[in-house]
Structure formats: structure tokens, C-alpha cells
C-alpha positions in Angstrom: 61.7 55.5 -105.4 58.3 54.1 -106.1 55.4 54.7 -104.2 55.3 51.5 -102.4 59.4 51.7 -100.9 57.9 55.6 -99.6 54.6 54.1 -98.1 56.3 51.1 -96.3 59.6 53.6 -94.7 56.5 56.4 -93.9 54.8 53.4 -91.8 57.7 52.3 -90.1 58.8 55.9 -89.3 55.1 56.3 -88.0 55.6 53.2 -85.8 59.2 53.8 -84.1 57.6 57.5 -83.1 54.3 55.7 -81.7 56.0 52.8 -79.5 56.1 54.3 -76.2 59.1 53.2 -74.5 59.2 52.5 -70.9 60.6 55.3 -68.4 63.3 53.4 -66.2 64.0 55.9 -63.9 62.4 54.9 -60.6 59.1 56.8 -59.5 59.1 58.3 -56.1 55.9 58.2 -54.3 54.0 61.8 -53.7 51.8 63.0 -51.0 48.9 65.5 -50.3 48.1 66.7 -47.2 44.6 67.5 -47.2 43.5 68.4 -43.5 43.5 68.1 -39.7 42.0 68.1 -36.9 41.8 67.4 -33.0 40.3 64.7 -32.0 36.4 64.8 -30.0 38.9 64.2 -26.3 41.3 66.0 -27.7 44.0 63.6 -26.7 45.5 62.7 -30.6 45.0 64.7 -33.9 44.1 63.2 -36.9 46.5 64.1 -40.1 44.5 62.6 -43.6 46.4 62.9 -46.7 46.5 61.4 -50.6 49.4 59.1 -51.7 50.2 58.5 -55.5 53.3 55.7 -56.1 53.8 55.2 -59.6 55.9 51.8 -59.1 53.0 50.5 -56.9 55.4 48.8 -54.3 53.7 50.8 -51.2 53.6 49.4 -47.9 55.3 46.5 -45.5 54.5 42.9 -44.9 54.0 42.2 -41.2 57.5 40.3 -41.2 59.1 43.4 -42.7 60.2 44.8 -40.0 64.4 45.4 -39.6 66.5 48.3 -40.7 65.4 50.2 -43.7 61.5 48.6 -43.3 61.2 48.8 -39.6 58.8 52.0 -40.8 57.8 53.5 -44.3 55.7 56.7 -43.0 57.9 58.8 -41.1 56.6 61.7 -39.0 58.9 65.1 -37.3 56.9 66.7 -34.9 57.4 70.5 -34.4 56.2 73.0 -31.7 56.0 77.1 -32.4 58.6 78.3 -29.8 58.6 82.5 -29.8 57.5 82.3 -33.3 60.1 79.7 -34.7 59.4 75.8 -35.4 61.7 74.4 -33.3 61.8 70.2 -34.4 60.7 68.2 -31.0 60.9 64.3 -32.7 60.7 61.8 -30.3 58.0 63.8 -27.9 59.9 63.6 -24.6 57.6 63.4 -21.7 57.9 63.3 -18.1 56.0 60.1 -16.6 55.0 61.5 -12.9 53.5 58.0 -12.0 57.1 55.5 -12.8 58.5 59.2 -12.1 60.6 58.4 -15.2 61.0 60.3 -18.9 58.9 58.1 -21.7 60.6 59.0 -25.7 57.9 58.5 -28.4 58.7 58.0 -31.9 56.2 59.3 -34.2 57.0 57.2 -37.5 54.4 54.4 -38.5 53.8 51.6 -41.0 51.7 51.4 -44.0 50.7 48.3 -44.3 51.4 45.6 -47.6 49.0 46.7 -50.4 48.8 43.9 -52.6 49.7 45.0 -56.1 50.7 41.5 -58.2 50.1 44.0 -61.8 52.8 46.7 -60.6 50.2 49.0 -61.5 50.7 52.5 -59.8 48.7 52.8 -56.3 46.7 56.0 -55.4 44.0 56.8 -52.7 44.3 58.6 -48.9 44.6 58.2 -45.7 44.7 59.1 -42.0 47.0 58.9 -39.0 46.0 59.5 -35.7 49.3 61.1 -34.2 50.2 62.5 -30.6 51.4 65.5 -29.5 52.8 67.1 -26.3 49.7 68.1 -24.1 52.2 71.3 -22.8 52.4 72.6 -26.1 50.4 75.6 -27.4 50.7 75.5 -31.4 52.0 72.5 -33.1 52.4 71.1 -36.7 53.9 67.9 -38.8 55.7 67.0 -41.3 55.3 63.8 -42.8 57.0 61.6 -46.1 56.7 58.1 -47.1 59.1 55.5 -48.3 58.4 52.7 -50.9 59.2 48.9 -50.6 61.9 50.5 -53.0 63.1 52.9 -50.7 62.2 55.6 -53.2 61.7 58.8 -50.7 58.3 60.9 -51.6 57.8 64.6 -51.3 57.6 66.0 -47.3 54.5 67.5 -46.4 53.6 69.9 -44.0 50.5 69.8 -41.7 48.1 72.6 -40.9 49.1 74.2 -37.5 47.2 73.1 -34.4 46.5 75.5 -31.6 45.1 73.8 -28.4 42.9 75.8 -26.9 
């Protein structure tokens, strides 16, 4: 072989090996959870936390708002019973004034974050969330779904004591 045939398959070997081909397989969304607190009334706490979505399809138009997009951040609420987590989602309260039980869902919507490129999306955020007033020590756990339905990680709050 002269040099020229070895220099030209070397360069097209180098060239397959350097193309990077594109990955697929969907990319679920992932979340931090960085801290909490009370807030100043004490009457919600404040959960704040980073999101990473590799597909950058994150959030719901306003119209979005049936079956699998009626929500996208979904949120268990769990009270420390004798030392286990026992899962209380929807906080079931008593209303003394309509003398009548009110259920509360927890889960939320990220809002549309425009993203025309389909670049990947990354920053935080904070929820303000509610909890039972008769409870002593509570915590959450907390995911995120993707216009793609792609299901992140679940994270787990700090525990809140109310003093």
C-alpha cells in the first residue's frame, strides 16, 4: 500500500471515532434538594431545590392542564408517627367553621419554560408547601415530570420540627 491509501484510511478511521453520535435514549430530569425552612408566620414551609432536564421540555403551558399534565411537580407529605414516616398525602383537615373535612393535594405546576433550541434546562427553585398545624416533625418528598413524561429522581426534604 503506498503511503497516500494509509494516510487517507488513518483519517477516515480518525473521523468515524470523532463523530459523536447522538444518545436516543430519553433523559429523565434530576433534582437537588438544597434546603428548608418555616416560614417568618410559620404557617407554610419553603422547600428550594435545583432541577437539571437534559431534553429541555420542562414545564406546562397554562392550557395544559388534563390527565397526565394536570401537574408536573408532585409532592407526598409525611409525618414522624412513634418514630416511623407514616405517608399523610392529601393533608386531611377538619374545617371547625363549614364543620366539614377539607382534602389538600400537595402537587404543583411548573410553569412552560420556553426552550425553541432543545437545549438542556438547569437552575432552582422554591415551593412554598403546607403542612398539618397538629403535626410535630414533618418532611417531603418531591419529583418532577417532563412535558415528556420522563419521571426524575425523588427527593427527600430536611425534617421540620414545629416548635
Amino acid at each position: 500500500m503506498n503511503w497516500n491509501v494509509k494516510l487517507v484510511i488513518i483519517i477516515l478511521l480518525l473521523l468515524s471515532f470523532s463523530c459523536k453520535k447522538e444518545d436516543p435514549t430519553p433523559v429523565p430530569p434530576e433534582i437537588t434538594f438544597l434546603d428548608g425552612w418555616f416560614s417568618s408566620d410559620q404557617s407554610f414551609v419553603t422547600a428550594r431545590f435545583e432541577f437539571y432536564d437534559g431534553d429541555g421540555d420542562l414545564g406546562l403551558k397554562q392550557f395544559e392542564n388534563l390527565g397526565n399534565q394536570e401537574f408536573n411537580l408532585f409532592v407526598d407529605y409525611y409525618e414522624k408517627q412513634n418514630g416511623i414516616w407514616v405517608l399523610k398525602s392529601p393533608i386531611i383537615t377538619f374545617n371547625v367553621s363549614e364543620n366539614k373535612f377539607d382534602t389538600t393535594e400537595l402537587h404543583l405546576r411548573i410553569p412552560f419554560i420556553e426552550n425553541e433550541a432543545k437545549k438542556p434546562l438547569e437552575g432552582e427553585t422554591e415551593v412554598k408547601l403546607l403542612f398539618d398545624f397538629n403535626a410535630d416533625t414533618f418532611r417531603y418528598e418531591l419529583f418532577i415530570v417532563d412535558r415528556a413524561l420522563h419521571k426524575s429522581n425523588t427527593i427527600v426534604t430536611s425534617d421540620f420540627i414545629v416548635n
